[in-house]
C-alpha positions as a printed Julia matrix, in Angstrom:
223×3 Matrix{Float64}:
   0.0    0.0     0.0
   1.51   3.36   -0.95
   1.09   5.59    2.25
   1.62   9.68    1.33
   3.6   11.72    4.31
   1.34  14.61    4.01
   1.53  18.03    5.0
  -0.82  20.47    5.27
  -0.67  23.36    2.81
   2.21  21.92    0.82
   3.21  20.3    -2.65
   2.2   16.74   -1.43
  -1.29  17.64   -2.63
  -0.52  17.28   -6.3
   0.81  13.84   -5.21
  -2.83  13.33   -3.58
  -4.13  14.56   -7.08
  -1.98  12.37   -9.21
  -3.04   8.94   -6.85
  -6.7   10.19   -7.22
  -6.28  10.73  -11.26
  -4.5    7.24  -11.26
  -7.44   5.27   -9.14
  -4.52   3.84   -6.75
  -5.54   3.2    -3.22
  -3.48   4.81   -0.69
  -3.1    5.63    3.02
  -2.14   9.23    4.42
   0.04   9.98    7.46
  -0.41  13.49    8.64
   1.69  16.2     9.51
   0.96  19.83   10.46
   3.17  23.13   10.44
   4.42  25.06   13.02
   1.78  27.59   13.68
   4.46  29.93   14.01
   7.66  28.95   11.93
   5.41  27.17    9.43
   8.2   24.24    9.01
   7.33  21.01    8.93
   7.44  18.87   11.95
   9.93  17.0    13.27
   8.1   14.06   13.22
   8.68  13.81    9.51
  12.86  13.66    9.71
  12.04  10.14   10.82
  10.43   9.22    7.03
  13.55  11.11    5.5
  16.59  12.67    6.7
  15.38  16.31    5.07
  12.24  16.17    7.19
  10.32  17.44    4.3
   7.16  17.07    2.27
   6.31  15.05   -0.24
   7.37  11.76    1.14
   5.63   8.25   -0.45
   6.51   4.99    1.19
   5.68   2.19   -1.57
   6.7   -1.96   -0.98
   9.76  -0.81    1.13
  11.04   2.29   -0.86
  10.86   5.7     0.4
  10.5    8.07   -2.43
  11.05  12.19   -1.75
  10.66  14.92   -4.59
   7.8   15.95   -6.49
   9.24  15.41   -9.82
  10.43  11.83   -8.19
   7.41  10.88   -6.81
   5.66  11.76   -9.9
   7.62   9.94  -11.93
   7.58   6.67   -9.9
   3.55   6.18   -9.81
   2.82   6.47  -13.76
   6.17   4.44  -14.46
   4.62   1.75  -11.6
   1.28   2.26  -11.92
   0.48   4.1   -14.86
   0.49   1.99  -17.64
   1.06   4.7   -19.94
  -1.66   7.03  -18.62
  -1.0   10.67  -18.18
   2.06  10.38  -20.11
   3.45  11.85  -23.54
   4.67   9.67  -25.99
   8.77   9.04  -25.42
  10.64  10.51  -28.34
   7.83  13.07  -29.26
   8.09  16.98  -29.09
   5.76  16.75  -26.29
   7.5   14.42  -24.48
  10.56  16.7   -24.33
   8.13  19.15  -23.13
   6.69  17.0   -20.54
  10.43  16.66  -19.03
  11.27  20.46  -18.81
   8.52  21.11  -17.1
   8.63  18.5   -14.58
  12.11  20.43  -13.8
  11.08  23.71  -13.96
   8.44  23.96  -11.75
  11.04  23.2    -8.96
  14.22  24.42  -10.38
  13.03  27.64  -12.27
   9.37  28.99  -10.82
   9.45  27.8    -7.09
  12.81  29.44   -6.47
  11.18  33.1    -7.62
   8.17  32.59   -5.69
   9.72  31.48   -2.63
  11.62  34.67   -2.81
   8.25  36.44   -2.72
   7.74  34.54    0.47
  10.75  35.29    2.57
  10.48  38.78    1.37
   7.03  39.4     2.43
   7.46  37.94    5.66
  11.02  40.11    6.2
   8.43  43.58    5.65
   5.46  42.07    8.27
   7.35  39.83   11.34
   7.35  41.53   14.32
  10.28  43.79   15.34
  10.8   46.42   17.64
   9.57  49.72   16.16
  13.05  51.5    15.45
  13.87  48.68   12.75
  10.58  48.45   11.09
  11.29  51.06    8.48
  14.39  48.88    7.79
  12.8   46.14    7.27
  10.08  47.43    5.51
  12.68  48.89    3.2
  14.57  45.92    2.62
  11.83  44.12    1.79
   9.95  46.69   -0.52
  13.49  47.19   -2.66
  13.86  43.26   -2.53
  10.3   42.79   -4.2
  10.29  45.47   -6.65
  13.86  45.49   -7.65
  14.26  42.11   -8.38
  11.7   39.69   -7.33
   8.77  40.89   -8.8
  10.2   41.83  -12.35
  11.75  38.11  -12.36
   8.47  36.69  -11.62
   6.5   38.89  -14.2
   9.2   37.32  -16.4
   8.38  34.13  -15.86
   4.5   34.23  -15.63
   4.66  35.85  -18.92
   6.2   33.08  -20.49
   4.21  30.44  -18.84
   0.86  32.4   -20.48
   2.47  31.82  -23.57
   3.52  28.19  -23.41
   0.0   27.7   -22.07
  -1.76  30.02  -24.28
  -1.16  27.44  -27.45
  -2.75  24.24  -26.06
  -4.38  24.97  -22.45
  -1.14  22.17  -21.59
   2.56  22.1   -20.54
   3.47  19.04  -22.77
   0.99  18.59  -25.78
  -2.98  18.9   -26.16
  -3.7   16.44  -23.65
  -3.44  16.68  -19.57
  -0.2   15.33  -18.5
   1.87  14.88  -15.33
   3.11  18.16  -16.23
  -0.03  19.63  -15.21
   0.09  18.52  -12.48
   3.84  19.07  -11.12
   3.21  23.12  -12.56
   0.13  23.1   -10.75
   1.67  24.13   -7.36
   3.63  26.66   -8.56
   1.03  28.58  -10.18
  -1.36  28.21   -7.11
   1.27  29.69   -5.36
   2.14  32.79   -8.09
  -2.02  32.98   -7.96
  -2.15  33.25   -3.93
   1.3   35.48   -3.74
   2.1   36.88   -7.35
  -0.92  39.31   -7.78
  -1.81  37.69  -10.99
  -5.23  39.2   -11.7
  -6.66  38.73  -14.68
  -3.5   39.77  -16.5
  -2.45  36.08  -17.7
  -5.81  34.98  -18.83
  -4.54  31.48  -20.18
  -3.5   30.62  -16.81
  -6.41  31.11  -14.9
  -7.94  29.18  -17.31
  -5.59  26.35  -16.55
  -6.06  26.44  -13.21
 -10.08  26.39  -13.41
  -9.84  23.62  -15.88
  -7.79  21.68  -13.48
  -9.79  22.62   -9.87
 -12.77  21.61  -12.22
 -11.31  17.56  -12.37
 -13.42  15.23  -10.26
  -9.8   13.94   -9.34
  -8.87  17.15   -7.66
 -11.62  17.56   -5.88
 -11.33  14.01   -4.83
  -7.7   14.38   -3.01
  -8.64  18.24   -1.17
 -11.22  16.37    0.33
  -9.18  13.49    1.12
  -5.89  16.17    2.09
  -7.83  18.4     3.92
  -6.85  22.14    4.43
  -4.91  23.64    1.38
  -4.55  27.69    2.18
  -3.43  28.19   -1.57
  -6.43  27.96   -3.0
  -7.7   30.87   -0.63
């Protein structure tokens, strides 16, 4: 039985999603943030040394990394489903964006993140202005232009199909889907990128989604 390491709020629920999509049966061990840190628990070092989320156990592997993860159900269990064709344009695709999501997008938005939180955690009042400062010419020197950059070229991959790797849903989708919850919930998005707020209506709208936030439970990025 595959059993997910979830935690609340956090990329393990595309894993939920991909399970549900698949029709696998599966078991899910909880784990909730520090109210105040919002790190994951310790509790979870104990699955893998990182102590991070997503974790899969699966007939005596233990499997971390989106991308990894990913990977290993449709190659186990997917019997082709959900995948592009190997040696096809979309295929190629299918691969960069499994990378990207992690290695290009996430890296920009978690930016966004720390420098948020740098402008708003609380301080005495003599550095607050510093803060503030820092993390005003942190987000509008560099962080936000770099993530305009990026969204931009998403809504143009995306504006061709309505997919990341072809005309059909892939695992693609699904590995770029937290990333652009996260530019939705953080980025200021708007209705400026049309073509992906489509995307992500088309894939909230899945019965499969639907089925794994109801098994995952709270999931603030959809907020």
């Amino acid at each position: 039985m595959i059993t997910v390491h979830h935690l609340n709020n956090s990329r393990s629920q595309r894993v939920l999603w991909l399970l549900e999509e698949l029709g696998l049966e599966y078991d899910i061990q909880r784990y909730q943030r520090d109210p105040k840190t919002m790190l994951a628990p310790k509790e979870l070092r104990a699955v893998h040394p990182l102590g991070k989320s997503p974790v899969i156990t699966d007939n005596g592997l233990t499997i971390a990394e989106s991308g990894a993860i990913i990977e290993y159900l449709v190659d186990t269990y997917g019997n082709g489903r959900f995948v592009a064709e190997r040696g096809t344009p979309a295929y190629l695709k299918q691969r960069y964006w499994l990378h990207y999501a992690e290695g290009s997008a996430m890296p920009v938005l978690l930016l966004k993140l720390v420098a948020a939180r740098i402008g708003a955690t609380p301080m005495p009042f003599f550095a607050r202005p510093i803060a503030r400062k820092i993390s005003s010419g942190l987000q509008g020197g560099y962080i936000d232009p770099q993530l305009e950059t990026h969204l931009k070229y998403i809504e143009g991959e995306l504006a061709a199909t309505g997919w990341f790797a072809g005309n059909d849903f892939t695992i693609a989708d699904v590995q770029m889907s937290f990333p652009l919850e996260a530019a939705a919930a953080r980025g200021g998005m708007g209705s400026r990128f049309p073509a992906i707020g489509a995307f992500l209506e088309r894939i909230h709208s899945r019965p499969a989604y639907g089925r794994a936030l109801e098994r995952g439970g709270e999931y603030a990025l959809l907020r």
